[in-house]
PyMOL Python script that loads the backbone (N, CA, C, O; Angstrom):
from pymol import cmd

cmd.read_pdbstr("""\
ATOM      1  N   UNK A   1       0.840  -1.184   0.000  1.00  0.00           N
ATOM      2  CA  UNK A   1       0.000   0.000   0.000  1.00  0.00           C
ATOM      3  C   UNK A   1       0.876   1.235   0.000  1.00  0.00           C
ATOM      4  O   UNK A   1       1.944   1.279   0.611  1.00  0.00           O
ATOM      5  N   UNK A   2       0.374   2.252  -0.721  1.00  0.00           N
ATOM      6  CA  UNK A   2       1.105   3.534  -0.657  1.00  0.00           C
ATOM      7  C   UNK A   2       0.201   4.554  -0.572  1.00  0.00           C
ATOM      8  O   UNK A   2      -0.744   4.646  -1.355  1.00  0.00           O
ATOM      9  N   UNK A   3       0.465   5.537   0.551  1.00  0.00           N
ATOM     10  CA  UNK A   3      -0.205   6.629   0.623  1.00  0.00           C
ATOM     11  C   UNK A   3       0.471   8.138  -0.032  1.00  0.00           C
ATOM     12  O   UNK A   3       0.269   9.332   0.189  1.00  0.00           O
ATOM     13  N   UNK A   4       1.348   7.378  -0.922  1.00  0.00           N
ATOM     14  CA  UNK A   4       1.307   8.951  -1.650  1.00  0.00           C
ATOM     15  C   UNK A   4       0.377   9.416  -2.466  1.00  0.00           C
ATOM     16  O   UNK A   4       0.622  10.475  -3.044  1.00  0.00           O
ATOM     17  N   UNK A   5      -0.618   8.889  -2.653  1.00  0.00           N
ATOM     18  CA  UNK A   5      -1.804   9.925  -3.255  1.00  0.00           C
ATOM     19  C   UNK A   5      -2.676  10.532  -2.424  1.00  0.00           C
ATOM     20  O   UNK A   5      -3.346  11.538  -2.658  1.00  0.00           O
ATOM     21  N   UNK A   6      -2.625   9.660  -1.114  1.00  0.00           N
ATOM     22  CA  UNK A   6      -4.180  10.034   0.039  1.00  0.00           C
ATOM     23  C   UNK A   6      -4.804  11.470  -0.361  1.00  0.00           C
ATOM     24  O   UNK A   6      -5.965  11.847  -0.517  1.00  0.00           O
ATOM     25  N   UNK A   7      -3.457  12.163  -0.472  1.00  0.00           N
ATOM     26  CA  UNK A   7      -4.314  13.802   0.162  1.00  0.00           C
ATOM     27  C   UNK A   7      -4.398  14.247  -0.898  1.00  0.00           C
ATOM     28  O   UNK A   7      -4.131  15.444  -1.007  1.00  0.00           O
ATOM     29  N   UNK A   8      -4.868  13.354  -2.316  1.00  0.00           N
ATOM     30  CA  UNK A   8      -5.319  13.913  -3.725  1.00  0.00           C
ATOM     31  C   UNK A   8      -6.687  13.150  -4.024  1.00  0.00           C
ATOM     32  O   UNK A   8      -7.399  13.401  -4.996  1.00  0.00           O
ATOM     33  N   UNK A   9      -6.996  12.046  -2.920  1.00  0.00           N
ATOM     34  CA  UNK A   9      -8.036  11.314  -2.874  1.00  0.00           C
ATOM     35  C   UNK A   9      -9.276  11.767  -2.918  1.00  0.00           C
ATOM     36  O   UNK A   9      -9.452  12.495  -1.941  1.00  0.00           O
ATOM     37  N   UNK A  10     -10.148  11.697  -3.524  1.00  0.00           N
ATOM     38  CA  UNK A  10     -11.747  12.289  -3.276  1.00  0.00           C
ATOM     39  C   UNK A  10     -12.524  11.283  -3.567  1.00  0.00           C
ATOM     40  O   UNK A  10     -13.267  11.458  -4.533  1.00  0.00           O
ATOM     41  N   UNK A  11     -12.576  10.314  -3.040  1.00  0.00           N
ATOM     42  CA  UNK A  11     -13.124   8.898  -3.532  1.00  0.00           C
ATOM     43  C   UNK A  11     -13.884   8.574  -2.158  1.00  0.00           C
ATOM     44  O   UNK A  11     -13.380   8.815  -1.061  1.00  0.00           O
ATOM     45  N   UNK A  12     -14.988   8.075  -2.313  1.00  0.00           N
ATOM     46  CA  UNK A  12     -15.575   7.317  -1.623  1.00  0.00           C
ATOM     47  C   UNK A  12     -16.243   6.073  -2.334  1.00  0.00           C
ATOM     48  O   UNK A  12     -16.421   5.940  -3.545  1.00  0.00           O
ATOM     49  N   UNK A  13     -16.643   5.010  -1.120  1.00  0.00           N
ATOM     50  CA  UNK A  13     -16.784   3.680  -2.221  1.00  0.00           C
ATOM     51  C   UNK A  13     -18.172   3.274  -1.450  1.00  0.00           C
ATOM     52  O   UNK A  13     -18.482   3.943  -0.464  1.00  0.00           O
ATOM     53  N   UNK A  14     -19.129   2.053  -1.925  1.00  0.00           N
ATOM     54  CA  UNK A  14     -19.962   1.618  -1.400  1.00  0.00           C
ATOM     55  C   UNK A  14     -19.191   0.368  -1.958  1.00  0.00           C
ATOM     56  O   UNK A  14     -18.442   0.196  -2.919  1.00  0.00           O
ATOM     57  N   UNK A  15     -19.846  -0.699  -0.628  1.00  0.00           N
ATOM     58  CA  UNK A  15     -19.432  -2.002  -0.724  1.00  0.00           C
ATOM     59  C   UNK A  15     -20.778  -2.676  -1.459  1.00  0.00           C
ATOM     60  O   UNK A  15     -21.898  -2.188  -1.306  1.00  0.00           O
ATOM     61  N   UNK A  16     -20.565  -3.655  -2.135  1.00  0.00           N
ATOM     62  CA  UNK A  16     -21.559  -5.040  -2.486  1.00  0.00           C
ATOM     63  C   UNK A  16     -22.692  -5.040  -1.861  1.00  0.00           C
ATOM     64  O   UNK A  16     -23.807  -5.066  -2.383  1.00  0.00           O
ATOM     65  N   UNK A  17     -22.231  -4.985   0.174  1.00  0.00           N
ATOM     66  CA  UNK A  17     -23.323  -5.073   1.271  1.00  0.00           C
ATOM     67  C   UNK A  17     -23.854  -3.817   1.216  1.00  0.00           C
ATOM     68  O   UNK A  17     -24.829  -3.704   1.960  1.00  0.00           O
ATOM     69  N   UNK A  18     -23.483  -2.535   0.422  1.00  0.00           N
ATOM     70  CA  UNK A  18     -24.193  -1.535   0.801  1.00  0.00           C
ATOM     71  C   UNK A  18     -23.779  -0.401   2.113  1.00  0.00           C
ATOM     72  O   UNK A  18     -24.445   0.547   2.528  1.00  0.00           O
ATOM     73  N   UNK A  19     -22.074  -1.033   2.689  1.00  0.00           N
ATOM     74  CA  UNK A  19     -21.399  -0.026   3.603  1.00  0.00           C
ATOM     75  C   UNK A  19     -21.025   0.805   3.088  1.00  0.00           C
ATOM     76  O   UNK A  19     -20.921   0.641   1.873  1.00  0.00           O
ATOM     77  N   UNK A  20     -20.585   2.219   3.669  1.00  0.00           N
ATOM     78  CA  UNK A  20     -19.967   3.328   2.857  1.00  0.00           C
ATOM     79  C   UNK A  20     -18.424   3.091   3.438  1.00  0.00           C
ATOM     80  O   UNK A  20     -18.185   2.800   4.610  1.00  0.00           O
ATOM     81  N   UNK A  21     -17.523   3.251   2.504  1.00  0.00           N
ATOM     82  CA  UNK A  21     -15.883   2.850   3.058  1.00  0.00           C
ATOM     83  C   UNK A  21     -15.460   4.596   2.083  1.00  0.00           C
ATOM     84  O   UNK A  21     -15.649   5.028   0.946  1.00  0.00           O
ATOM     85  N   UNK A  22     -14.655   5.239   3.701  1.00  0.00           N
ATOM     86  CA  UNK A  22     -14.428   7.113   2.868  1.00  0.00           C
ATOM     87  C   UNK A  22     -12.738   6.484   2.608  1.00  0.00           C
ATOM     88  O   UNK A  22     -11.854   7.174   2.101  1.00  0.00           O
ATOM     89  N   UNK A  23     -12.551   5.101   3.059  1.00  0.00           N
ATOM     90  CA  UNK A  23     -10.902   5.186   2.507  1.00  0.00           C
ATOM     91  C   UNK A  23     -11.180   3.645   2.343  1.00  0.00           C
ATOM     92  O   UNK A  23     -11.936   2.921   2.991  1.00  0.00           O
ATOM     93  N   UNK A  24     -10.177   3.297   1.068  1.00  0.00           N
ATOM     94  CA  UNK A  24      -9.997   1.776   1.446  1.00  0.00           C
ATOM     95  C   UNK A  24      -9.704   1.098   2.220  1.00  0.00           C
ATOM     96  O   UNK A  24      -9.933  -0.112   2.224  1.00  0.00           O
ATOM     97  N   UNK A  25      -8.960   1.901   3.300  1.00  0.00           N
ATOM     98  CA  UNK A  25      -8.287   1.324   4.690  1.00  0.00           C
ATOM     99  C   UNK A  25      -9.160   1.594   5.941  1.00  0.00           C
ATOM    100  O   UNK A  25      -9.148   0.836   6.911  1.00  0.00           O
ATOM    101  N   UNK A  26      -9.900   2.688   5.871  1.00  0.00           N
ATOM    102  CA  UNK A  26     -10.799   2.981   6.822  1.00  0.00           C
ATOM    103  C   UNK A  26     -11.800   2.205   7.083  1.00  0.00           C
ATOM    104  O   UNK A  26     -12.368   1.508   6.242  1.00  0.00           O
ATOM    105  N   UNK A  27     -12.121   2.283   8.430  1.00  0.00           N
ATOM    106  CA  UNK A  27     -12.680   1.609   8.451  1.00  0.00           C
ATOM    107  C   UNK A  27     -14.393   1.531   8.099  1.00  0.00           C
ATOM    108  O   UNK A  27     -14.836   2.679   8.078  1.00  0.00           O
ATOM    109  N   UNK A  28     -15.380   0.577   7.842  1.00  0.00           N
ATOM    110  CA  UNK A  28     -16.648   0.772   7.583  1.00  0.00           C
ATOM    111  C   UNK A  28     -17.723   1.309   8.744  1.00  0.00           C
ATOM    112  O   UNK A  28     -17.966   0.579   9.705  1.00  0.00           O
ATOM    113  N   UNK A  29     -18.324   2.553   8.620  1.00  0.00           N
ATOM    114  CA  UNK A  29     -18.852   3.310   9.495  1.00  0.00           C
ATOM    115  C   UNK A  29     -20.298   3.565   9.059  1.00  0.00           C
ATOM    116  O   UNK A  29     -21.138   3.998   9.848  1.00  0.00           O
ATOM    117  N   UNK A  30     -20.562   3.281   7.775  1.00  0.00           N
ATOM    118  CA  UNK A  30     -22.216   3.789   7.763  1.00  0.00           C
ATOM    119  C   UNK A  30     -22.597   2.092   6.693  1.00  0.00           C
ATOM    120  O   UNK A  30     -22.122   1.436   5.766  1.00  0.00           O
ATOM    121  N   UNK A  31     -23.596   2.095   7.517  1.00  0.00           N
ATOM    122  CA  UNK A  31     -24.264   0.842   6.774  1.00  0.00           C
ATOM    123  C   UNK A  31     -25.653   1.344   5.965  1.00  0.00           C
ATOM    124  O   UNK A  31     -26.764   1.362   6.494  1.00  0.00           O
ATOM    125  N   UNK A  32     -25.393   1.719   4.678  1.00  0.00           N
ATOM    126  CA  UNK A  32     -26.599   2.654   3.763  1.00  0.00           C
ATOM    127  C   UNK A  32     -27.628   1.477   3.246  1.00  0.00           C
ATOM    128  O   UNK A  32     -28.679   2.065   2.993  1.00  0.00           O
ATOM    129  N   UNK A  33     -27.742   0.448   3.049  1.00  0.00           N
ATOM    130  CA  UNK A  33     -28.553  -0.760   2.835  1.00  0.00           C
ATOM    131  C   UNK A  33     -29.295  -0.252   4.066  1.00  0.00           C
ATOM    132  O   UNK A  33     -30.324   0.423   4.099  1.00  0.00           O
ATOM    133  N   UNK A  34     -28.592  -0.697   5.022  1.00  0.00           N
ATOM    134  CA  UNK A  34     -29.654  -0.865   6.074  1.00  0.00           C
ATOM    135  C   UNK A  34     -30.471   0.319   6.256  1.00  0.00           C
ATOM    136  O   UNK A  34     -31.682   0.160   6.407  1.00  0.00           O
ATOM    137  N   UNK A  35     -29.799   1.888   6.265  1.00  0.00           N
ATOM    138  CA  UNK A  35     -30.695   2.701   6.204  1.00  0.00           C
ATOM    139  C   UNK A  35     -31.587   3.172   5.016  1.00  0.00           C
ATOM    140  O   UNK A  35     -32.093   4.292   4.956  1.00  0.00           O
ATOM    141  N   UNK A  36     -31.699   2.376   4.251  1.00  0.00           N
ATOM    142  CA  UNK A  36     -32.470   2.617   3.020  1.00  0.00           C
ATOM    143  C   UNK A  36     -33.652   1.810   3.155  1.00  0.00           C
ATOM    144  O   UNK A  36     -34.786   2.088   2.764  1.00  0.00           O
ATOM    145  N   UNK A  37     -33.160   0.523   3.901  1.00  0.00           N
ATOM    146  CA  UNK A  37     -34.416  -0.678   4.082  1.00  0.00           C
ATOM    147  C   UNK A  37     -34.842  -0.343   4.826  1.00  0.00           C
ATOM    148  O   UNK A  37     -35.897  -0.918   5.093  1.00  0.00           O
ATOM    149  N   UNK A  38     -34.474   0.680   5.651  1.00  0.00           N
ATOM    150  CA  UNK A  38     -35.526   1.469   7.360  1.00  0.00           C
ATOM    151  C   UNK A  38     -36.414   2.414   6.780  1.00  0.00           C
ATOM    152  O   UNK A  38     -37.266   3.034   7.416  1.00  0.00           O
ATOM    153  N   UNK A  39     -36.222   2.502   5.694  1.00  0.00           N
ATOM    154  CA  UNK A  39     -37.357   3.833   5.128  1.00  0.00           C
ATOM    155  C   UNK A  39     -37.021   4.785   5.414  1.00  0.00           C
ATOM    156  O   UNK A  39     -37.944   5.561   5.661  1.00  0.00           O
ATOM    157  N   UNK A  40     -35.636   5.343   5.569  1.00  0.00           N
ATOM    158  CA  UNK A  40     -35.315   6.657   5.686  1.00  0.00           C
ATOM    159  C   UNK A  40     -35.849   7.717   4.426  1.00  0.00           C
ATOM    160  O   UNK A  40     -36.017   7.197   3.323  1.00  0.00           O
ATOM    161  N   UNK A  41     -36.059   8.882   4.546  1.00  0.00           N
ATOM    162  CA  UNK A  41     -36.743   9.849   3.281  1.00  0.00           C
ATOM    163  C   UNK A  41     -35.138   9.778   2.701  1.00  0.00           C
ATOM    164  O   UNK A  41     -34.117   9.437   3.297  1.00  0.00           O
ATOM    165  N   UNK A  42     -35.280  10.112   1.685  1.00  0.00           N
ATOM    166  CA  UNK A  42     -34.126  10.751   0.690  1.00  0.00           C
ATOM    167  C   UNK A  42     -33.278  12.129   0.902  1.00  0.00           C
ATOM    168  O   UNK A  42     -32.156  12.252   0.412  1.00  0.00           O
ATOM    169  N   UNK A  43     -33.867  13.097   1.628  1.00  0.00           N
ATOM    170  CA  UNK A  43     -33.146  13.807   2.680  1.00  0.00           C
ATOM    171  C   UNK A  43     -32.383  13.534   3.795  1.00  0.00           C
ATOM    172  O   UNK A  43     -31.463  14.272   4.149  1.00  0.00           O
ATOM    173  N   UNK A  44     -32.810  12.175   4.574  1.00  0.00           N
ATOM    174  CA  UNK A  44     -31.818  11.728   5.368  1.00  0.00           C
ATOM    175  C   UNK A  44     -30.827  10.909   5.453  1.00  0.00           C
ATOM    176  O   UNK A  44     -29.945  10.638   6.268  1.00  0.00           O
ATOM    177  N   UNK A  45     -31.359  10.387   3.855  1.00  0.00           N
ATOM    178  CA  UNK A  45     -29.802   9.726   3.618  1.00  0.00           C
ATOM    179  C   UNK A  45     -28.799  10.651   2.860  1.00  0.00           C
ATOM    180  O   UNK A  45     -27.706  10.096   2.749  1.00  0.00           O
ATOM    181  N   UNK A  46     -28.843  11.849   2.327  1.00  0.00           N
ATOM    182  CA  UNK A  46     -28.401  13.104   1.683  1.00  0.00           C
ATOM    183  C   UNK A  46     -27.494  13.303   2.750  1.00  0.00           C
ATOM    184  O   UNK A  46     -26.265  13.255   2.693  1.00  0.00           O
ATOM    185  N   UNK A  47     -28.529  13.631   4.157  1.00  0.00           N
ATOM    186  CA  UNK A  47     -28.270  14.127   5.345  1.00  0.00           C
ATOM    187  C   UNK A  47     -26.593  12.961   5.929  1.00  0.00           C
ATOM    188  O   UNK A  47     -25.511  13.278   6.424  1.00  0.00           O
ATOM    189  N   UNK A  48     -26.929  12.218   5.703  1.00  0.00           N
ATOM    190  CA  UNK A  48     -25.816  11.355   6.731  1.00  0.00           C
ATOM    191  C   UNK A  48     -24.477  10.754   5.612  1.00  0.00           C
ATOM    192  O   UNK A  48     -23.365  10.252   5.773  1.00  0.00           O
ATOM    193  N   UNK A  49     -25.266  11.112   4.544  1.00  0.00           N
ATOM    194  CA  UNK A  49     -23.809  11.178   3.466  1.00  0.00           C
ATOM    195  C   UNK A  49     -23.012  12.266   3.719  1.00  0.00           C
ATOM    196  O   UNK A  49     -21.838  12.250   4.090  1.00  0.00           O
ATOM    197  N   UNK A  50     -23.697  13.189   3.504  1.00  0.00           N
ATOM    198  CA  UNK A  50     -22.659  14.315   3.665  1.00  0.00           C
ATOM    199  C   UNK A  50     -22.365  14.845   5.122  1.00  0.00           C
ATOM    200  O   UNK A  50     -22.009  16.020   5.223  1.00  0.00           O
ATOM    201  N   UNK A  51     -22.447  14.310   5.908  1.00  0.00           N
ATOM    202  CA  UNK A  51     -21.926  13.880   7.454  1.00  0.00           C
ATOM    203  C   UNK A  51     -20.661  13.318   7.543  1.00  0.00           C
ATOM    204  O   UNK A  51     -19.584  13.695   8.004  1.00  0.00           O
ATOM    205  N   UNK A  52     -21.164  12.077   6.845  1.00  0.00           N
ATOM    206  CA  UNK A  52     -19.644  11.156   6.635  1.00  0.00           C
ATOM    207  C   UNK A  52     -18.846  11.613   6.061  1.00  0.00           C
ATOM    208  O   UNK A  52     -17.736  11.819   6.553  1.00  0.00           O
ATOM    209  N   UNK A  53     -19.128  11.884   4.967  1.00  0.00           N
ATOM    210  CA  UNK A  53     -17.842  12.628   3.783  1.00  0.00           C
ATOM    211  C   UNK A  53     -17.289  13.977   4.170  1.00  0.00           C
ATOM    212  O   UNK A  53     -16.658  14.734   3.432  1.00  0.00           O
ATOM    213  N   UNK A  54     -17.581  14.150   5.299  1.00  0.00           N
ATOM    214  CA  UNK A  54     -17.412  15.560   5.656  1.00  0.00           C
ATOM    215  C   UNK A  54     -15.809  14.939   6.832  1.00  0.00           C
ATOM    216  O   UNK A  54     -14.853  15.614   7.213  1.00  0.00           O
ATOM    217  N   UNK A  55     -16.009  13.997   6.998  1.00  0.00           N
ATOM    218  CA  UNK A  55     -15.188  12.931   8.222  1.00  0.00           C
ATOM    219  C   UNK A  55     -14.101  12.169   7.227  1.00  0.00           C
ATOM    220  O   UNK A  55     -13.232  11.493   7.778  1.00  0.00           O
ATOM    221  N   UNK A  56     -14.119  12.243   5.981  1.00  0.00           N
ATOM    222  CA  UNK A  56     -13.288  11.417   5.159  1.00  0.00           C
ATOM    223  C   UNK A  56     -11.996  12.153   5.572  1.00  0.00           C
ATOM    224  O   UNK A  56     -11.824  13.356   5.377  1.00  0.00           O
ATOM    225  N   UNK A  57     -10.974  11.213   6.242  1.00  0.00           N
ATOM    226  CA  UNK A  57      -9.662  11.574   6.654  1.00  0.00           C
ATOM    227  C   UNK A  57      -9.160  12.223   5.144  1.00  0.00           C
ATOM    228  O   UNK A  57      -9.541  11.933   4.011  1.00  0.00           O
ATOM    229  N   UNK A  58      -8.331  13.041   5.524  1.00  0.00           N
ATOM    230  CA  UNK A  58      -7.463  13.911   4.318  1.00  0.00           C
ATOM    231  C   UNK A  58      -6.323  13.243   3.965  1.00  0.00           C
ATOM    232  O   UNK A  58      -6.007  13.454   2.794  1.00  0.00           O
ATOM    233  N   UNK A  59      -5.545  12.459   4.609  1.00  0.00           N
ATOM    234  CA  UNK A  59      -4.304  11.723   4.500  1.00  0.00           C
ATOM    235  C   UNK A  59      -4.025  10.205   4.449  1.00  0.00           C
ATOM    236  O   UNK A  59      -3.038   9.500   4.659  1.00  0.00           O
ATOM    237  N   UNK A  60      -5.226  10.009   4.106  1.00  0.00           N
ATOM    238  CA  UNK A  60      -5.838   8.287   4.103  1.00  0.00           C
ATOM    239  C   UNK A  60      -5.533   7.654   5.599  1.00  0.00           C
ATOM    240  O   UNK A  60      -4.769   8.172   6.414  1.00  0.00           O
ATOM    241  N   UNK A  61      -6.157   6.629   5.771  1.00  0.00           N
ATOM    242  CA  UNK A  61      -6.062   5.877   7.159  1.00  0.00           C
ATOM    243  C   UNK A  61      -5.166   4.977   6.970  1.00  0.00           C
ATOM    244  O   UNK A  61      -4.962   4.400   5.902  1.00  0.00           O
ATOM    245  N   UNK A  62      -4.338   4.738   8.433  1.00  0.00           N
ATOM    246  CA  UNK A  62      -3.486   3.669   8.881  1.00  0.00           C
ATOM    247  C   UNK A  62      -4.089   2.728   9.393  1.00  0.00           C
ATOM    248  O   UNK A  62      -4.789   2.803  10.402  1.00  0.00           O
ATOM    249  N   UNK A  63      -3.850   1.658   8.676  1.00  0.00           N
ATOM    250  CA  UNK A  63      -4.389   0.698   9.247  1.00  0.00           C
ATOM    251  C   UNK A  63      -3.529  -0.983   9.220  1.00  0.00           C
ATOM    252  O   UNK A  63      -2.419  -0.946   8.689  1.00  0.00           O
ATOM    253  N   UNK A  64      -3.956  -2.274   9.712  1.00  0.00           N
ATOM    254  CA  UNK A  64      -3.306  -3.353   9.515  1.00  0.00           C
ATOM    255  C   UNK A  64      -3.564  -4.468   8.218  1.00  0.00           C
ATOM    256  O   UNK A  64      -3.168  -5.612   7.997  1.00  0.00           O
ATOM    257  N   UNK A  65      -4.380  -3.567   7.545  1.00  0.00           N
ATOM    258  CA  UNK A  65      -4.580  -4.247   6.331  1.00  0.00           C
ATOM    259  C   UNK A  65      -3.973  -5.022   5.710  1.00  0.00           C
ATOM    260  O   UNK A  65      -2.802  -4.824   6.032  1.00  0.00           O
ATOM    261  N   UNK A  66      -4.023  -6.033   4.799  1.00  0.00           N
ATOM    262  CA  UNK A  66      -2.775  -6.554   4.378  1.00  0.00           C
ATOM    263  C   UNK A  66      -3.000  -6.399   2.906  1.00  0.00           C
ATOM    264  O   UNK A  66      -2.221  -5.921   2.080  1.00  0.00           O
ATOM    265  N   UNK A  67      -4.410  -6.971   2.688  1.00  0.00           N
ATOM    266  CA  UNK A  67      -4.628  -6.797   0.791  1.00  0.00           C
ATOM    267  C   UNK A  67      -3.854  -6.096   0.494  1.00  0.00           C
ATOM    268  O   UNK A  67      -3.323  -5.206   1.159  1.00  0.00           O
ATOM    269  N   UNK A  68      -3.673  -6.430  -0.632  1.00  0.00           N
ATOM    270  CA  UNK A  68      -3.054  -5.258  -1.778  1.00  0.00           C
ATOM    271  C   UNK A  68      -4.606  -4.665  -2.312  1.00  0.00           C
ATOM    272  O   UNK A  68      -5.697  -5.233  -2.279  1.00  0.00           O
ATOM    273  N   UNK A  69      -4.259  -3.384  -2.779  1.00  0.00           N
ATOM    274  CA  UNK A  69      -5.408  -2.353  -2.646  1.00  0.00           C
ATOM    275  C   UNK A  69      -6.560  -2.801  -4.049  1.00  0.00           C
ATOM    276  O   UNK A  69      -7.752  -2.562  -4.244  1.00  0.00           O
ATOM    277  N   UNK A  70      -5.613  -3.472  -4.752  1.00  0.00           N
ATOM    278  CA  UNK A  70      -6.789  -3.563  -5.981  1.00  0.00           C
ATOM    279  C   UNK A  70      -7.670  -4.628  -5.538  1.00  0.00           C
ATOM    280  O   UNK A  70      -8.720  -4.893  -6.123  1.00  0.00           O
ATOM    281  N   UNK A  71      -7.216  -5.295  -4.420  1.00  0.00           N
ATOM    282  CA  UNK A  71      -8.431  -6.614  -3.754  1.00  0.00           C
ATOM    283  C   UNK A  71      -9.368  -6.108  -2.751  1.00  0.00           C
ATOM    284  O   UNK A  71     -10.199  -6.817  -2.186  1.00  0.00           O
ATOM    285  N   UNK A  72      -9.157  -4.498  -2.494  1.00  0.00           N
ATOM    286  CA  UNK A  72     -10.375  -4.021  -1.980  1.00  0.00           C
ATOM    287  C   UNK A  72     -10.934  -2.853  -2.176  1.00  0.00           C
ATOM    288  O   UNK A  72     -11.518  -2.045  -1.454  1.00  0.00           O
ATOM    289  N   UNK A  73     -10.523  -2.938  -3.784  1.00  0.00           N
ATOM    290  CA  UNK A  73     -11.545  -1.703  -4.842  1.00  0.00           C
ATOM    291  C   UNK A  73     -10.803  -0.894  -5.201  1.00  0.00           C
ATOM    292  O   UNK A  73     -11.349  -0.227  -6.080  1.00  0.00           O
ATOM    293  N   UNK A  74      -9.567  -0.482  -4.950  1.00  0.00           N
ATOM    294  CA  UNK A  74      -8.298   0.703  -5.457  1.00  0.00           C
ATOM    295  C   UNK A  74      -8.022   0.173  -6.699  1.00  0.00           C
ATOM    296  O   UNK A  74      -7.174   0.698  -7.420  1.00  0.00           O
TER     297      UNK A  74
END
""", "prot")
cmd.dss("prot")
cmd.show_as("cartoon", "prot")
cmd.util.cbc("prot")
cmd.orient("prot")
């Protein structure tokens, strides 16, 4: 893994399950499936996107990952 791009990053990802991941290394913090199957209005999922993305680290996250990045969406 290399973080010399992090702080050129503007990427956010949704997983398969429908988690929001603001780094490939970060960890998974909003589960949007599930709040979509709760019947949230379309304003409150607006609302808690741009919550999160507002939290997307600037310098990518450290973490113990091991993948290599293209095995978890990079």
């Amino acid at each position: 893994m290399s973080r010399s791009f992090c702080h050129q990053c503007n990427r956010i990802r949704v997983t398969a399950e429908g988690k929001l991941k603001l780094c490939l290394h970060h960890p998974v913090d909003c589960d949007l499936r599930e709040l979509v199957r709760s019947g949230a209005e379309p304003e409150e999922i607006q609302k808690v996107l741009q919550e999160r993305i507002l939290q997307k680290p600037r310098d990518g996250h450290t973490t113990d990952e091991s993948r290599p990045m293209w095995k978890i969406g990079g």
